[in-house]
N, C-alpha and C positions, 0 to 999 in steps of 0.2 A: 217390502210391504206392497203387497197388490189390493185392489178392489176393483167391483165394477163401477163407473165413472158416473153412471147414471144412478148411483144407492141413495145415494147425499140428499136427494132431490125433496125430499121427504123435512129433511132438517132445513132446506132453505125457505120453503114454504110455513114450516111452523115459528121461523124465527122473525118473521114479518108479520105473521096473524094470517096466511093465504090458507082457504080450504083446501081440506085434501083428500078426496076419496082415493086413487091410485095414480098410479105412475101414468105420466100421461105419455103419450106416442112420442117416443124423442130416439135417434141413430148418430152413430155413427157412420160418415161419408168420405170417404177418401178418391180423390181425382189424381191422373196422370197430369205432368207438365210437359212441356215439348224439351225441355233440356232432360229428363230422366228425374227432376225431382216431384214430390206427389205434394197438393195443399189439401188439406183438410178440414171439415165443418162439421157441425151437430146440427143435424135438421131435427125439428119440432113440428108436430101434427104431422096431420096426413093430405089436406090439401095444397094447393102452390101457396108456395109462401108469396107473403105477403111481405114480409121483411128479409131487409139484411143486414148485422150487425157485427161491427169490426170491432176489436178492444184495442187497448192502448199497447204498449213499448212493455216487454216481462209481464205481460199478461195472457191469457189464454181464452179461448170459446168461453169455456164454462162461469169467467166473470159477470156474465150476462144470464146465469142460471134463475138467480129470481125473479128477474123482468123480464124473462119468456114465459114464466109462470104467470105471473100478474098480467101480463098481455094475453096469454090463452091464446093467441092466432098462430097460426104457420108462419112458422121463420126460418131463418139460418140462419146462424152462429158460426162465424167463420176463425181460423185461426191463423194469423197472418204468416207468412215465410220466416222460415226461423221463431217459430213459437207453436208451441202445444203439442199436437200431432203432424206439422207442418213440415217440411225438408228446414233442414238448413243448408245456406248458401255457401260454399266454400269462399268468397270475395266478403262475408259477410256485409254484403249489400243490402240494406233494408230501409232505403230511402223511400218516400212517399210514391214515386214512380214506378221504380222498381215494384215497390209492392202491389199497386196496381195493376199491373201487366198479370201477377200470377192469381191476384182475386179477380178479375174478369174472366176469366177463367172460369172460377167456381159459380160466380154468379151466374154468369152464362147458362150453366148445366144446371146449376139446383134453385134459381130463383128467376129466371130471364123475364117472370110478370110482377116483379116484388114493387109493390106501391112506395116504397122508403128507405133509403140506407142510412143507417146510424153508424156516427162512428166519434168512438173515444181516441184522445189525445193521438196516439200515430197512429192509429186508425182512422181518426178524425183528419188528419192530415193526408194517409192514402183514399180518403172519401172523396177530398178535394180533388186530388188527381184523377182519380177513375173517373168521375161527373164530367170533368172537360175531355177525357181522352173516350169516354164512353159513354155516352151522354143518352143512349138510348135502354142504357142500363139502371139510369138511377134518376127517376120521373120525381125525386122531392127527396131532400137531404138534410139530415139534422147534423150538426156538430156540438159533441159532451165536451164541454170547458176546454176547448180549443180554439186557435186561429195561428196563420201564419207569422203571430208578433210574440210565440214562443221563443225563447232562447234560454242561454244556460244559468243565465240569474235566475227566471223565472221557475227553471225546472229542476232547482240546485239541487232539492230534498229528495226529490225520486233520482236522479244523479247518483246521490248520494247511499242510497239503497240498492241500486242496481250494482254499484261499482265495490262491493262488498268482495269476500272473498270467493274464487271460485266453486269451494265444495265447504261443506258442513260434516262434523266430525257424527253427529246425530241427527233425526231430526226435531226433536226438543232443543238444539242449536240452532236450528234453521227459525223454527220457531220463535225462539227466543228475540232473535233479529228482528225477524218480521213485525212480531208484538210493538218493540221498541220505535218503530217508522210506523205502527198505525194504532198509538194510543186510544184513541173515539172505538176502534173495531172489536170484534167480541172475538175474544177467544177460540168459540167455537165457530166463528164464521172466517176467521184467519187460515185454522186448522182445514178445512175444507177445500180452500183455495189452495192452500200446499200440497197438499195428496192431489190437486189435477195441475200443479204447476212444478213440481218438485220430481224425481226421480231416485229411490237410493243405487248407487254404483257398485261393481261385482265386490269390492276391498269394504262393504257395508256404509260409507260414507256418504252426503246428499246432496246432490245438485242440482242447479234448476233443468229445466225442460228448454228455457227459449236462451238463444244463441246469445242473446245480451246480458246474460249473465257468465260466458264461459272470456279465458284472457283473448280467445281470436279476435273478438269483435271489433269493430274502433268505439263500441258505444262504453266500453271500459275506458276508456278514454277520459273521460266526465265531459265530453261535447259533443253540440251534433254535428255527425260529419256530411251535412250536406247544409244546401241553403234555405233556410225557412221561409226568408222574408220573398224568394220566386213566388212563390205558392199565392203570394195576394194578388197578381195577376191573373192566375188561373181562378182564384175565387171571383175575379172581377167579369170572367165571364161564363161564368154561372150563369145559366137562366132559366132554373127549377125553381119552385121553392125553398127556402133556406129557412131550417130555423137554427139558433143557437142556445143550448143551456149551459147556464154558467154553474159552479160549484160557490157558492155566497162564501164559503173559508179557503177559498182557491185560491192561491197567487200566480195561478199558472197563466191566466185570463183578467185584463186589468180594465179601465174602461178607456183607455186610449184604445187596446184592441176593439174594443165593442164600438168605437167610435169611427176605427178607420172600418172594418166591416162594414159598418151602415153607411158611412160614404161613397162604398163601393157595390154595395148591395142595401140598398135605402128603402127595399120592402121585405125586409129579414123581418125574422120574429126573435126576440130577445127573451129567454126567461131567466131566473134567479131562482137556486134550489139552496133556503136556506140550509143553516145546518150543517150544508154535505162540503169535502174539501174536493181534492181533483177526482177521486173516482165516485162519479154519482153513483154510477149504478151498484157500487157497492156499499157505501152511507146511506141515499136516500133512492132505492131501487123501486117503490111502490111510486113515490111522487116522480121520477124521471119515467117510468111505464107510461102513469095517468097523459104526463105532455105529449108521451111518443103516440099516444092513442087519439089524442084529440089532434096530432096535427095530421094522420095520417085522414084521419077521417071514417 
């Protein structure tokens, strides 16, 4: 099954109530890495962006399809190492560092005057890295229902989802799965998300696209193989702006996090997105847009 990547666009717009006269300016961008592997992004509009947007762990660029819509400004949509159209690493490395070293990178090239970096769950986690290690890259940072006081009780259920079987025999099987781990989600908006996350294989079988779904990873493991709890350090010295949205049905983000955060960062902005559970941007995409607009300014 092939499509073009950008058709959808149409159905994510009408499934939130967004106008739609046409397709609006949106590419694909693919960059060279100094080790021989390439990361890759989807820019949107035509002038410099103004944003840049990480997704989380088995997720890809296009999770952020209808909150580029609803924002309407130049952005980048980036795909982290090991996901979407991204290399994968043979060390299967994809710790918050690591991953920062190959998205500066892209930022560099396709957004160096971006006002904001957004980033969901290990996105949210390589956001943190890249701000301390590149701090001239990321002038105001939001974090989607993350903080370094994630671990694997907190993140059992996506664990639990990712660590599934390596390939699907269809993909009304794959589907079938997916449905099952995101009851609240529609159908048609699940299906979407697997045709740019999904691949089927030469033998007709289906498997995902990002590296944390194949048995190489250590992230089949069900843990994180690196350490979360460093990263509060690096949050500590941050000195952009910071805001945080939470998911209000999230267990990923609890208020102990939200409490050491503001102890260490005590002019953070806190919001609360009812409703939605760990992935805002795909439960409550228009209301996580509206915050990212108003903090950017």
């Amino acid at each position: 099954m092939s499509f073009d990547e950008f058709s959808l666009l149409k159905e994510n717009a009408d499934e939130v109530g967004l106008a739609w006269t046409a397709t609006p300016s949106v590419r694909r961008a693919t960059l060279d890495l100094d080790d021989g592997r390439t990361i890759s992004a989807i820019v949107w509009g035509d002038g410099p962006p103004e944003l840049v947007l990480l997704h989380g762990g088995a997720q890809n660029a296009h999770t952020w399809d209808t909150v580029a819509l609803a924002l309407g400004r130049p952005l980048v949509a980036v795909d982290l190492p090991g996901h979407g159209r991204s290399s994968w690493r043979d060390d299967a490395r994809y710790d918050p560092a690591t991953n920062a070293s190959a998205v500066a990178v892209a930022v560099s090239a396709l957004a160096p005057q971006s006002r904001v970096l957004v980033g969901m769950s290990l996105g949210g986690l390589t956001s943190i890295a890249l701000t301390t290690r590149h701090t001239e890259l990321v002038p105001r940072l939001v974090l989607v229902d993350i903080t370094p006081g994630v671990n694997a009780e907190k993140g059992s259920a996506i664990a639990a989802f990712i660590n599934g079987p390596d390939s699907f025999a269809s993909f009304d099987e794959l589907l079938e799965r997916t449905t099952a781990f995101n009851p609240t989600r529609s159908e048609s908006s699940l299906r979407r998300g697997l045709l740019h996350n999904a691949l089927e294989l030469d033998d007709g079988r289906w498997a995902w696209r990002h590296h944390l779904g194949r048995g190489a990873s250590e992230g089949r493991e069900g843990r994180i193989p690196w350490d979360n709890a460093a990263l509060w350090d690096d949050l500590s010295a941050i000195t952009v702006p910071l805001m945080l949205v939470r998911g209000g049905d999230s267990p990923v983000v609890d208020d102990d996090d939200v409490a050491e955060l503001l102890r260490r960062q005590p002019t953070a902005r806190v919001e609360v997105v009812s409703g939605s559970g760990h992935s805002i941007q795909g439960d409550r995409p228009l209301e996580l847009a509206a915050l990212i607009s108003d903090f950017v300014g």
